[in-house]
N, C-alpha and C positions, 0 to 999 in steps of 0.2 A: 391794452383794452381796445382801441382803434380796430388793432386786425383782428381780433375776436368778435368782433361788431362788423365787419363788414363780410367774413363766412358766410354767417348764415344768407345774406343775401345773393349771395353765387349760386347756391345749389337751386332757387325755383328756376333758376334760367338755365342750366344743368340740365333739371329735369323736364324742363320745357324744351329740349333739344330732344334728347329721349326719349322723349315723348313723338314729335317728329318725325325721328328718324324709322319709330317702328312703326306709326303709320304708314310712312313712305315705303316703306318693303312691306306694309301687307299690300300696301295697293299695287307696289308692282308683282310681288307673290301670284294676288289675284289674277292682272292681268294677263300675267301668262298663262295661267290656270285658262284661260277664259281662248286666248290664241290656244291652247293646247287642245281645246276641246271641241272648237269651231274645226281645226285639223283634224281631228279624227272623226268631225261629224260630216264635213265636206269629201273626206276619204270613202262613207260608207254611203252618202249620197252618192257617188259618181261612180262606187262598184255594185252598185244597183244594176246600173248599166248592162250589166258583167252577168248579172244574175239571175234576170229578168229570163220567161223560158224562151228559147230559138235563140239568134243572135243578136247581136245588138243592134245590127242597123234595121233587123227585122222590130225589134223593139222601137225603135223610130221612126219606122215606116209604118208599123201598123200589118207589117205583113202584106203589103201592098205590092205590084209587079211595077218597079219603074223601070227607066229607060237607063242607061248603063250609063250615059253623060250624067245623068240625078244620082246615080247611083257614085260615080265618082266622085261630085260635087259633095253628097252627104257625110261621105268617110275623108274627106280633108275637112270638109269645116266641124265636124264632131272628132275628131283625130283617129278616129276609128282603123284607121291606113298608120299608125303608129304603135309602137309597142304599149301594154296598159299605164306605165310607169312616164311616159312621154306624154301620151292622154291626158292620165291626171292633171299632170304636172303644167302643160298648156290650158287646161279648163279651168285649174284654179287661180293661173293669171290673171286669166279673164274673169273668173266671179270676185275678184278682189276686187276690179274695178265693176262693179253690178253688172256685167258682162255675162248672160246664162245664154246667150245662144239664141237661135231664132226658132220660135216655133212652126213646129211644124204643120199645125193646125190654121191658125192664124198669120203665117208666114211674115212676122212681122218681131222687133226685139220682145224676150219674155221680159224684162227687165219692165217695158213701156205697159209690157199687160198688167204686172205687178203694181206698179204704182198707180194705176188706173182705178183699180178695186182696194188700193190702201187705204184710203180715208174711210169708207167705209166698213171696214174690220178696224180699223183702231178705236173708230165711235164707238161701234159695239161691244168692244171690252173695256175700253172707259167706264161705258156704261155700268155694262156687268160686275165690272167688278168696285165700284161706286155703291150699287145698289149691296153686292157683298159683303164691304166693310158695313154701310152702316148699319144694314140692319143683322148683319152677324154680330157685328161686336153688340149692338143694343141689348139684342137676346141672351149673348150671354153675359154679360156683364149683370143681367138683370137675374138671371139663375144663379151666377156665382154667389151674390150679396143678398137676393132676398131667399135663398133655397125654396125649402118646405114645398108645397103645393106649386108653388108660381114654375120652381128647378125641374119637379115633376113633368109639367105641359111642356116645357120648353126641350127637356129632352127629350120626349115621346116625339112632339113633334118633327124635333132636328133628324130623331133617328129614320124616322117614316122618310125625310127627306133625302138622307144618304141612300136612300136604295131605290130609287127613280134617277133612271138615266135620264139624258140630255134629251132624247128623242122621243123618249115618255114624255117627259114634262110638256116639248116640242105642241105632241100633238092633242094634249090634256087643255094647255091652253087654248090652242086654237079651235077646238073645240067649243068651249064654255067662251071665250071672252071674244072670240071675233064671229064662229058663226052662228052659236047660238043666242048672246046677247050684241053682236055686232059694232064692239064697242072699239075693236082695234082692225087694222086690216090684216087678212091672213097671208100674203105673198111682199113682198118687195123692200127695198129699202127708202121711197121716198125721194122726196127732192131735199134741199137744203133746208138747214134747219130748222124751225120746230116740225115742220113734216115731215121731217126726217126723224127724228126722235119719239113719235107717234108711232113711224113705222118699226122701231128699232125696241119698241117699249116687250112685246111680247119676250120677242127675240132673248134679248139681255134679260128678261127674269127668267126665262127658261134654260140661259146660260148658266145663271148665279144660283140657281136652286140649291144644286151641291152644293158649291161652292159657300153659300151663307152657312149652309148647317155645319159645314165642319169648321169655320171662323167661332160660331158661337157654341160648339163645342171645346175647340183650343181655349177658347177666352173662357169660358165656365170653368174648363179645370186647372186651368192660370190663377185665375181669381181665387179659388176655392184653394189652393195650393198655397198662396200667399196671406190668405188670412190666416191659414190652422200655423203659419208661420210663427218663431220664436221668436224676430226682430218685431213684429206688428203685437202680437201678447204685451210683448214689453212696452213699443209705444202707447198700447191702451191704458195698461196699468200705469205709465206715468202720468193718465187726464189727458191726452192730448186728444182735440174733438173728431170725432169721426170722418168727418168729411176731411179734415188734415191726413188722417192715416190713410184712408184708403187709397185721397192722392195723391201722396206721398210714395208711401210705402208699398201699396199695393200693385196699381195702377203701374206701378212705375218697373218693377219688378217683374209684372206680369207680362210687358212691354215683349219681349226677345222672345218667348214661344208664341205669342199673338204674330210678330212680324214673320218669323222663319212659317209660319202654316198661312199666313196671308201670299208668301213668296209662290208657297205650294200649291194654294190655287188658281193664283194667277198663271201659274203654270199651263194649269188644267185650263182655265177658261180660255188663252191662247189654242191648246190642241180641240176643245170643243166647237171651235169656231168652224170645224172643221164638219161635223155634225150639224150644227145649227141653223148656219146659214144654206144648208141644202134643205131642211125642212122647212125656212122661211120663204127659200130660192130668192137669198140676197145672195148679190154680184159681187161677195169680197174673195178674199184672197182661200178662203176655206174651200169654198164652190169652187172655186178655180182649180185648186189641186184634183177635185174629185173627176172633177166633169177632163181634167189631161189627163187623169189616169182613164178612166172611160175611152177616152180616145187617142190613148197609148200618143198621146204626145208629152214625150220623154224630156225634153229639156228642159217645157212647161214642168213637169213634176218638177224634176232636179231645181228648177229654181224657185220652187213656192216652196218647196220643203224644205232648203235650206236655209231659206226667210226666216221659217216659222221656228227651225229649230236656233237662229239667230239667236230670235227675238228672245227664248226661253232662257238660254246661255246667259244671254247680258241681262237678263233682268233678276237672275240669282247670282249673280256676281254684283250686283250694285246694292242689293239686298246685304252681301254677307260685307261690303264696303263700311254699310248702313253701323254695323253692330255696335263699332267701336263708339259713335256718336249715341247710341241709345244704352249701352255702359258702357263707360271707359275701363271697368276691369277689366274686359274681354281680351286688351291689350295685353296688361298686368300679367293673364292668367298664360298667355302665347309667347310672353317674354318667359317667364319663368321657366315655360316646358319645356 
């Protein structure tokens, strides 16, 4: 009776290994996933190069006539004087350690111009996508549960919303709330913060526009999805009170297609920064790509761009990290397959 009594206590610790263990390979699964893709995304950043029309060092000249000493100086320090596969392979040395080369414009590290205009592109998508979550999930949460008339406005409205670009919305705001009621400023980012956040206020709702309407569309057909549900039917017919289920059951369910399309705007609202901040003509890292393409300084691109396509990598790899923690089947369902 002894060792039949103490079985059962083996196997949670068992299964608490096992548990573990498939964690521990999604996360390193993912990782690589994540190295594999920053590789192929660094690969087509730096055959940009390659692709750009005339050649490349005209591409990082600008097409400009220099002097044959600059001229040698520029194809050693961009490898250009080496084969493409030697290129690469020395440039990505260097961007592992934030190392993109010195622009040619500013003739100083891109690395140092990047980090300069970093704080203020991160504010702005904090922001943006702050103002995002809450008032998309608000919206739809409140269309999922209350339908009828209320579901009506909310998706008329969300849908009017998806189809106004970044730069619409841009100059609709500024329009109405800075020059015609003069309530926000229409250019800059401001000094530190709360004036900073004044300047930032247009900005970020003209980023999140989209962005909200299609959270509070996920969220509305999440919700709506989990109610008409056979597991929540049956918690109701057992009496259990409404606000239990929906918390429970609903909310809780609904959780994984709310997070993977919040992933997907964030997404967006990273690449819109890109947009936005020229119509504000804030000094982040968006403006910056546009104004080195502008002025065909090439290594300036190559290094804002591959920032930007960093940041999008790792922040849907932390997301898809995320799932197991918001259901543990998801596990279950990966082990199985």
């Amino acid at each position: 009776m002894r060792t039949s009594s103490r079985a059962p206590r083996e196997k949670p610790v068992a299964g608490f290994k096992s548990h573990t263990k498939a964690v521990l390979e999604r996360t390193v699964w993912r990782i690589l996933a994540l190295l594999g893709t920053l590789l192929v995304a660094s690969f087509v950043v730096y055959g940009s190069l390659y692709l750009a029309p005339g050649s490349a060092l005209g591409a990082i000249t600008g097409g400009r006539a220099l002097a044959p000493e600059t001229i040698a100086m520029l194809e050693n320090q961009y490898g250009l004087n080496e084969s493409f596969a030697t290129g690469y392979v020395q440039w990505l040395a260097a961007a592992v350690q934030l190392d993109f080369g010195r622009s040619v414009v500013y003739s100083v590290d891109v690395w140092s111009l990047l980090t300069e205009r970093l704080g203020v592109t991160v504010i702005l998508l904090f922001y943006s996508l702050a103002i995002t979550l809450i008032v998309g999930l608000t919206l739809g949460v409140l269309a999922g549960l209350r339908g009828g008339r209320v579901d009506g406005v909310i998706t008329l409205a969300t849908t009017g919303a998806l189809a106004v670009p970044a730069f619409v919305s841009s100059v609709l705001l500024v329009t109405v709330f800075a020059v015609g009621l003069g309530a926000f400023p229409t250019f800059g980012a401001g000094e530190a913060g709360l004036d900073r956040i004044w300047h930032l206020t247009l900005p970020a709702f003209a980023l999140a526009l989209v962005g909200t309407a299609y959270v509070a569309r996920i969220t509305r057909g999440a919700v709506r999805d989990e109610l008409n549900g056979a597991h929540v039917q049956a918690a109701v017919a057992r009496g259990l009170p409404e606000s239990l289920v929906v918390r429970r059951h609903v909310f809780r369910n609904a959780l994984i297609p709310v997070v993977t399309g919040s992933a997907l705007v964030a997404a967006y609202l990273i690449a819109g920064t890109v947009i936005v901040e020229n119509a504000f003509q804030i000094d982040g890292i968006g403006s910056f790509l546009v104004s080195s393409v502008e002025a065909k300084d090439f290594p300036a691109v190559q290094g804002a761009t591959l920032v930007l396509v960093a940041a999008i990598v790792l922040l849907n790899t932390v997301v898809d990290l995320l799932y197991p923690l918001l259901d543990p089947r998801i596990d279950g369902l990966n082990r199985s397959g």
